[in-house]
C-alpha positions as a printed Julia matrix, in Angstrom:
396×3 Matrix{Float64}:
 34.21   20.18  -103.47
 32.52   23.37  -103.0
 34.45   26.41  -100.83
 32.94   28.67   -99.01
 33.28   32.36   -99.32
 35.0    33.97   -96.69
 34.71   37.97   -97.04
 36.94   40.23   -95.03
 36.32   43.46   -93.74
 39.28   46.16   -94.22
 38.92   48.86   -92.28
 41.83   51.58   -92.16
 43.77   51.68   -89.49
 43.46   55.34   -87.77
 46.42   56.39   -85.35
 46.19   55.79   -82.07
 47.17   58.55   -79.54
 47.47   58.54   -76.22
 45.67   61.82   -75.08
 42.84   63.66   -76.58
 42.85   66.87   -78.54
 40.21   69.18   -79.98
 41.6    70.58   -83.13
 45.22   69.87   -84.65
 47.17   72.58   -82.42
 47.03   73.68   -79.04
 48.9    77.25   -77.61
 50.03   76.91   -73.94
 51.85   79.97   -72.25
 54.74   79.89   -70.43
 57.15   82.45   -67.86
 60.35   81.95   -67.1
 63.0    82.77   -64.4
 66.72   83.99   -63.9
 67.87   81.35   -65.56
 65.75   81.25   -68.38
 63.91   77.88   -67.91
 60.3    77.98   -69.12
 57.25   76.9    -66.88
 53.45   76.16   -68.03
 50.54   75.55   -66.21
 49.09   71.64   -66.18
 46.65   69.85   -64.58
 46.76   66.68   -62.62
 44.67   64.6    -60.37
 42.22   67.96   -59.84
 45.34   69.56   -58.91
 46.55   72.51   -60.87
 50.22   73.75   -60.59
 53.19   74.97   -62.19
 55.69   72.89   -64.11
 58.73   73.35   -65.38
 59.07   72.27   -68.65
 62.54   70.11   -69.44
 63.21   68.31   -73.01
 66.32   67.09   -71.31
 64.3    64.73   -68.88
 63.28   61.27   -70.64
 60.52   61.04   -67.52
 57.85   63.52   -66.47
 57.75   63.86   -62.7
 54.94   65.47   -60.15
 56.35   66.44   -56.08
 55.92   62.95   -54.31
 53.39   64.45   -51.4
 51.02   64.68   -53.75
 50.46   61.62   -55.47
 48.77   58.72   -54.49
 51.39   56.14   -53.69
 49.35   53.57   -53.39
 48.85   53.79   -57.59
 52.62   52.58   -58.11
 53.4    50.67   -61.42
 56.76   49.33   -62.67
 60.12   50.25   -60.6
 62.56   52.4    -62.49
 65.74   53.63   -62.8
 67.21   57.2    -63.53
 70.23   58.87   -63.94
 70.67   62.6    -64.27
 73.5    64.8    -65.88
 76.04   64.35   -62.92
 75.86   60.14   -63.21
 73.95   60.7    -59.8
 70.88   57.82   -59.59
 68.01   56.84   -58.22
 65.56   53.74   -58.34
 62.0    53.82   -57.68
 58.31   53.16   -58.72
 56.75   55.33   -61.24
 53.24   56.29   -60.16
 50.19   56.85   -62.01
 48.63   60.51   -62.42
 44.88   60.81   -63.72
 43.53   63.16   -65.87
 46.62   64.89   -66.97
 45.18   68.06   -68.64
 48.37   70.22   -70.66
 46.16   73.22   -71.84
 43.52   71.9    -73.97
 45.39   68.33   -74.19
 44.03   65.45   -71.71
 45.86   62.53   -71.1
 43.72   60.22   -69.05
 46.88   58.84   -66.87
 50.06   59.2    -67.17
 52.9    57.94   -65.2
 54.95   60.06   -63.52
 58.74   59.77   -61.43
 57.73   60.77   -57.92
 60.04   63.67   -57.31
 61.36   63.63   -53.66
 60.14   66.02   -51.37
 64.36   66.67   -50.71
 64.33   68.23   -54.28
 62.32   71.74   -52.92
 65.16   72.3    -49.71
 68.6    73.68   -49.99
 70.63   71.5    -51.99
 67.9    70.2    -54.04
 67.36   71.43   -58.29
 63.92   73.0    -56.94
 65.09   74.93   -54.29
 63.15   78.63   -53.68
 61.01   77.13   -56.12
 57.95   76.59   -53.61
 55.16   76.6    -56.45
 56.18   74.28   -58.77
 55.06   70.86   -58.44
 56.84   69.15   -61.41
 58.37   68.59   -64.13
 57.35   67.85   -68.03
 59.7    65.75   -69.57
 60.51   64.41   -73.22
 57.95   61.41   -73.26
 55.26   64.27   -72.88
 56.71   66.35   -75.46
 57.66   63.73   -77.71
 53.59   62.97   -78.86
 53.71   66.62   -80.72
 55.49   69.1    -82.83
 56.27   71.33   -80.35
 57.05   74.58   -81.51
 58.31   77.12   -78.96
 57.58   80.45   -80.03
 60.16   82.64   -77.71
 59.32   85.85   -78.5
 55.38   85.61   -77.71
 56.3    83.2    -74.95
 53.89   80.53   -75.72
 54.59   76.62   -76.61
 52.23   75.35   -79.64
 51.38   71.64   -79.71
 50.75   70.64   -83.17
 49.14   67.42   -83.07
 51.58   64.78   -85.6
 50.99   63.38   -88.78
 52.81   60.43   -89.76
 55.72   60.72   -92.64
 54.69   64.17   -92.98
 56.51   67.07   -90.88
 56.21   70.83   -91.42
 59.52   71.45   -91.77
 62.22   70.77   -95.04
 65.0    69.24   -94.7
 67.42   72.02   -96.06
 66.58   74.21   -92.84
 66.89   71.44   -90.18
 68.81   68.97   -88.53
 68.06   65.33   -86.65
 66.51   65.07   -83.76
 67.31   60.99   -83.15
 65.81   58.98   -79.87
 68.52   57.97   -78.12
 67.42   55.57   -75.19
 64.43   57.07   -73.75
 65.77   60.81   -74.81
 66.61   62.64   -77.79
 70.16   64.05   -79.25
 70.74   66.19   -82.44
 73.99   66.48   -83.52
 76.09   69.51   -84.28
 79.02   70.94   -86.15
 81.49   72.76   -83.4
 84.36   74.21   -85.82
 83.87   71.08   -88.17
 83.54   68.61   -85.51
 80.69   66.47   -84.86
 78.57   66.58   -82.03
 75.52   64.37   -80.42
 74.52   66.25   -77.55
 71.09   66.07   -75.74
 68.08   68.64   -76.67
 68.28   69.85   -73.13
 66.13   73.21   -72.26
 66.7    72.13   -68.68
 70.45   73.06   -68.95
 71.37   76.79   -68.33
 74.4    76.73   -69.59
 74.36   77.17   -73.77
 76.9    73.72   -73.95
 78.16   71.06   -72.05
 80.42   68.12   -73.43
 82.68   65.38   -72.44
 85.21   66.11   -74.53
 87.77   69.05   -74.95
 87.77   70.97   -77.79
 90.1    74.08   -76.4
 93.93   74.39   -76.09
 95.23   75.21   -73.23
 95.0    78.63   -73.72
 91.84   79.17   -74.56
 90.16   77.4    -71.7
 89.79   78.76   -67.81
 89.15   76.61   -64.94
 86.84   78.01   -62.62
 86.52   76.96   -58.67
 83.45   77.51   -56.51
 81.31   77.24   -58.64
 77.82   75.73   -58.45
 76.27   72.99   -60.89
 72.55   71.58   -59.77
 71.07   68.73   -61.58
 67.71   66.49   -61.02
 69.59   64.32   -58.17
 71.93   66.82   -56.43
 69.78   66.73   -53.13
 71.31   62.57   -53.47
 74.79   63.66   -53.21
 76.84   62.4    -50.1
 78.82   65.26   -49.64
 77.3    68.52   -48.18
 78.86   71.33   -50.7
 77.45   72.27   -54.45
 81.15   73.79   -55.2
 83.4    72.52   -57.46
 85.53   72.83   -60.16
 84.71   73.54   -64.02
 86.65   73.77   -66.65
 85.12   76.12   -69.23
 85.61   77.21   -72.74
 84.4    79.26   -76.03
 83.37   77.01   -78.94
 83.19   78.84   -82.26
 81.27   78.03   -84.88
 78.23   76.03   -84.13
 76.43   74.86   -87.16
 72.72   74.27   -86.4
 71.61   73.27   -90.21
 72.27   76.61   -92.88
 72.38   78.53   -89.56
 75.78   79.15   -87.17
 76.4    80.77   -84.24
 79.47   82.57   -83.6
 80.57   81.63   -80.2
 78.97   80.2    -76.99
 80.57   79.22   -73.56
 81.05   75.49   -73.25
 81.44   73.25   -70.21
 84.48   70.89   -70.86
 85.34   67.28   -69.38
 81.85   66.99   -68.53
 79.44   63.85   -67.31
 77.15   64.25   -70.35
 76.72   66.45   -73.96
 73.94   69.26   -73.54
 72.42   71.68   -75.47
 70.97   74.14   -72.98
 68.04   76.62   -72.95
 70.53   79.65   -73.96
 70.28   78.14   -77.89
 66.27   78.42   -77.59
 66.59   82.12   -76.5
 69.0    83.1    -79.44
 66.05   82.31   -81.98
 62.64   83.88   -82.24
 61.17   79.88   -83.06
 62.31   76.54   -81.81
 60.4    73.59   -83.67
 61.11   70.29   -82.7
 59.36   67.03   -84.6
 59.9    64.55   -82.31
 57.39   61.94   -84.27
 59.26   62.79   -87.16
 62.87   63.24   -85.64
 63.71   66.61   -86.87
 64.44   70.04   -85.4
 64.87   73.73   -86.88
 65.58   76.98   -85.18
 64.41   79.72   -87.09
 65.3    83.27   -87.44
 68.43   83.86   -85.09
 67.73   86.99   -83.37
 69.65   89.82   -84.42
 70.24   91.84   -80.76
 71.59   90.08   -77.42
 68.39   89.16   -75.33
 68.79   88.44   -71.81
 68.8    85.01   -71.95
 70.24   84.22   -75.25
 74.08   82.33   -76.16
 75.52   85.84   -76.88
 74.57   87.59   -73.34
 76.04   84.27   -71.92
 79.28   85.04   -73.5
 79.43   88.56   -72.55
 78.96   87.84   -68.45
 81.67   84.94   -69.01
 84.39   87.09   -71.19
 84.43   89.78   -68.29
 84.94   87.3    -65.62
 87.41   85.26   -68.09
 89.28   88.39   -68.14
 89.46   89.06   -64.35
 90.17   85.33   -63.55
 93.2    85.22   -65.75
 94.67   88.47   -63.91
 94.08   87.61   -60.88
 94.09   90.61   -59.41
 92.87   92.44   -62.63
 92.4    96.53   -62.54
 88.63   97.21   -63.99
 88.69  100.45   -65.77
 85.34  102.03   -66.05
 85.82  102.56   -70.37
 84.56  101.49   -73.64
 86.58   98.37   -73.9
 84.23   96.16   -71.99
 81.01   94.27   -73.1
 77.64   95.39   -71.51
 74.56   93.98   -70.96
 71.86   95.19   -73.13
 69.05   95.64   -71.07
 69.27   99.32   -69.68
 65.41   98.89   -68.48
 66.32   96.8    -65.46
 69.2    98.73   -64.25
 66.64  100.92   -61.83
 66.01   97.0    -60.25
 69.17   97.46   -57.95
 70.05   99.84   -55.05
 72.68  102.26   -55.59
 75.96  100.81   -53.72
 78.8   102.73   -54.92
 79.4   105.47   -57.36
 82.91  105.51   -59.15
 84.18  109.24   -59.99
 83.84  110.04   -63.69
 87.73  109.49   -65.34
 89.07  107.89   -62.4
 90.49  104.02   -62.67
 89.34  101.81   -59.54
 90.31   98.0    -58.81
 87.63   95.52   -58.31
 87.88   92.06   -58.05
 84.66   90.31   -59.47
 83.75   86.7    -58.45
 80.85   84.73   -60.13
 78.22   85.93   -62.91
 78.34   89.58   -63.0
 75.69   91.94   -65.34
 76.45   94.61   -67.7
 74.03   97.73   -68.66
 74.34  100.51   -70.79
 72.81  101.81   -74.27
 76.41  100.91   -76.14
 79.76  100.59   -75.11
 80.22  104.28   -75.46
 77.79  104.92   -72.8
 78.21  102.06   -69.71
 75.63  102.87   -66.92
 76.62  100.42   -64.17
 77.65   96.41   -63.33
 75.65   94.58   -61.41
 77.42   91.51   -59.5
 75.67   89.05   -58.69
 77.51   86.62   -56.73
 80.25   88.09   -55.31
 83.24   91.65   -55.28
 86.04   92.63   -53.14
 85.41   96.52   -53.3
 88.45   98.56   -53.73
 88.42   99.43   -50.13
 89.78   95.73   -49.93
 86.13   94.95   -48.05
 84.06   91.96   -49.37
 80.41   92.35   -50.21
 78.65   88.62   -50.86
 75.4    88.65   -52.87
 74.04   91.5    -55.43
 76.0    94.65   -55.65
 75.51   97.52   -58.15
 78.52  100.0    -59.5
 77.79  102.72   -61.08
 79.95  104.2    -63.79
 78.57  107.31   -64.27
C-alpha cells in the first residue's frame, strides 16, 4: 500500500494587535487640572476631543450625544468606586485615532449626558468628551513621563518587558482591571492602579489607631456614577489617616494620606506625581516608578500631606489659634501666590484666630519665610464673619 505525501506549510505565527502603529513607540501629550488628572487629545468617529485619561476604569467611555446609538453591541454592567451601578449597551466608535495609534472600532460605555451637570464626575468640565480606560491602555507599555508631560506608548513584545524585576512590582489583571500590591508598614496591599483617584490612597480596611486617624464631615467624594445617586447631597463623612511606609519595590515613601473604611483599595494619581517616570507593562504585568522626586511638586503624595496635616491640626482643636510662625508646613510653589486677590493682611508679630475648613494652600520660599495661605474651600475670619470659596491671608 502506497501513502501519499502530505506536506505542511508552517508559517510563524505573528501577533495579532488590535490597532495599527507606525514604529514601536508613540509620544502623546497631556495637561492636567486642579486635581492633577491627566487629559490627551484622541480621535473618534471624525470627532476630535479631549479625554481624560483613567487606568482605574476597566471600560473606555465617549459622552452619549455623540455616538451613534443605533451601533449598540453587547449590554453591560459597571460598577464604580462607591458600589454605585449601571447597566447598559456598549456602543461601537470607528476609527479611534490615540496620537499616531488607530484602532479601527472600539467599543465604548456611553457616558450619560447627567455626568457633565452638577452632581455628575464631569462637572465644569464642558470640553471633555470621554474617558480612556484600562482596556485601551492595557495593549502598550505605557510609560508616563511626568515631568515632560507626555504619555509614550511602547508597542509590546511578548515575554520580554523593559523593565527588571529588582526595580518593580506586579501589576496583576484582576477582573477586567488591574491591582499591584503594596507594603503599608509591612502589611500587604492589592489596591487598584487608579490615576483617576485624587486622593494618594484609599482602602477598606483600617490601618490607624484611634489616635492617629480624623474623621472629617462635609466633605465631597465624586466617582464615575455619582450623578446615579438617589439622594441630592455629595457630603459625607470620611474617615482619614497617614500610612507610613509605602514600599513600591526598592523604593518607599514616607507618608501619604489614606482614606479608611472605604468601598474599594486605590492608588491615586498623587503616587504618579511623586516620580519623574511611571512605567506600567500591562502585557507583561509589571510596574516601576522611577526616580522619586526629591522636592514637593504640586500635585505629588508629599504636598497632599502638607494641606491635610494643617487642617488635621485645626480639626482636632476645634477652635484652634493659627499663629502666623515657622512651625507650619507651606506649599512650595511661591510662583502662583500672585494668582489670588489680596483679602486680608495679618500685622507682622501679632497672633490671629482662624478657623480653616476644607483643603487650604501654603506658599512661601521655606518655613522661615511664609508668604500667605490660600483657602480654598472655606474660613471663619477672626472677625467671627464667614467667607465661602477662595480666600488669601497674607502673613507678611
Amino acid at each position: 500500500m502506497v501513502f501519499p505525501i502530505i506536506l505542511i506549510l508552517v508559517i510563524p505565527s505573528q501577533k495579532h494587535y488590535p490597532f495599527k502603529m507606525e514604529g514601536d513607540s508613540c509620544i502623546i501629550p497631556f495637561t492636567t487640572d486642579d486635581n492633577g488628572y491627566i487629559y490627551i487629545s484622541a480621535r473618534f468617529n471624525d470627532t476630535t476631543g479631549i479625554f481624560f485619561v483613567d487606568t482605574g476604569s476597566d471600560i473606555s467611555g465617549i459622552k452619549e450625544s455623540l455616538l451613534n446609538r443605533r451601533d449598540t453591541t453587547f449590554r453591560l454592567k459597571l460598577s464604580d468606586a462607591q458600589k454605585i451601578q449601571d447597566r447598559k449597551k456598549m456602543i461601537r466608535a470607528k476609527n479611534f485615532d490615540l496620537g499616531e495609534v488607530e484602532f479601527p472600532h472600539i467599543k465604548v460605555w456611553p457616558l450619560d449626558n447627567e455626568s457633565w451637570l452638577d452632581k455628575g464626575f464631569f462637572n465644569n468640565k464642558q470640553n471633555l468628551v470621554g474617558v480612556i480606560g484600562s482596556d485601551i491602555l492595557s495593549h502598550f507599555i505605557c510609560e508616563f513621563d511626568m515631568e515632560k508631560y507626555r504619555i509614550v506608548l511602547h508597542k509590546p513584545k511578548k515575554n520580554h518587558s523593559i523593565l527588571s524585576d529588582s526595580t518593580s512590582i506586579p501589576l496583576r489583571r484582576y477582573g477586567k482591571g488591574y491591582t499591584l500590591e503594596i507594603q503599608i508598614d509591612s502589611l500587604t496591599q492589592m489596591v487598584k492602579f487608579d490615576s483617576g483617584c485624587s486622593t494618594p490612597l484609599v482602602l477598606k480596611d483600617t490601618i490607624s489607631s484611634d489616635f492617629e486617624n480624623f474623621k472629617i464631615f462635609g466633605g465631597t467624594q465624586k466617582t464615575f456614577f455619582n450623578h446615579l445617586k438617589n439622594d441630592s447631597s455629595n457630603s459625607g463623612s470620611f474617615n482619614f489617616c497617614i500610612a507610613k511606609n509605602i514600599n513600591l519595590a526598592n523604593d518607599t515613601i514616607k507618608s501619604a494620606i489614606c482614606v479608611e473604611k472605604a468601598d474599594a483599595n486605590l492608588f491615586g494619581v498623587p503616587f504618579f506625581w511623586s516620580y519623574k517616570k511611571v512605567i506600567a507593562d500591562y502585557p507583561n504585568q509589571k510596574i516601576s516608578f522611577i526616580e522619586q522626586r526629591n522636592e514637593l511638586k504640586r500635585f505629588d503624595v508629599g504636598t497632599h500631606l502638607v494641606n491635610f496635616q494643617i487642617n488635621a491640626i485645626l480639626l482636632k482643636r476645634k477652635l484652634a489659634k493659627l499663629t502666623i510662625d515657622s512651625s507650619f508646613p507651606y506649599y512650595p510653589n511661591p510662583a502662583e501666590k500672585n494668582n489670588h486677590e489680596l483679602n486680608y493682611r495679618v500685622p507682622v508679630n501679632v497672633s490671629v484666630q482662624y478657623n480653616i475648613y476644607g483643603y487650604s494652600r501654603w506658599y512661601g520660599n521655606s518655613l522661615n519665610e511664609l508668604d500667605s495661605i490660600v483657602c480654598l474651600d472655606s474660613v471663619l475670619l477672626p472677625n467671627r464673619e464667614m467667607v465661602y470659596g477662595k480666600y488669601k491671608i497674607e502673613t507678611n
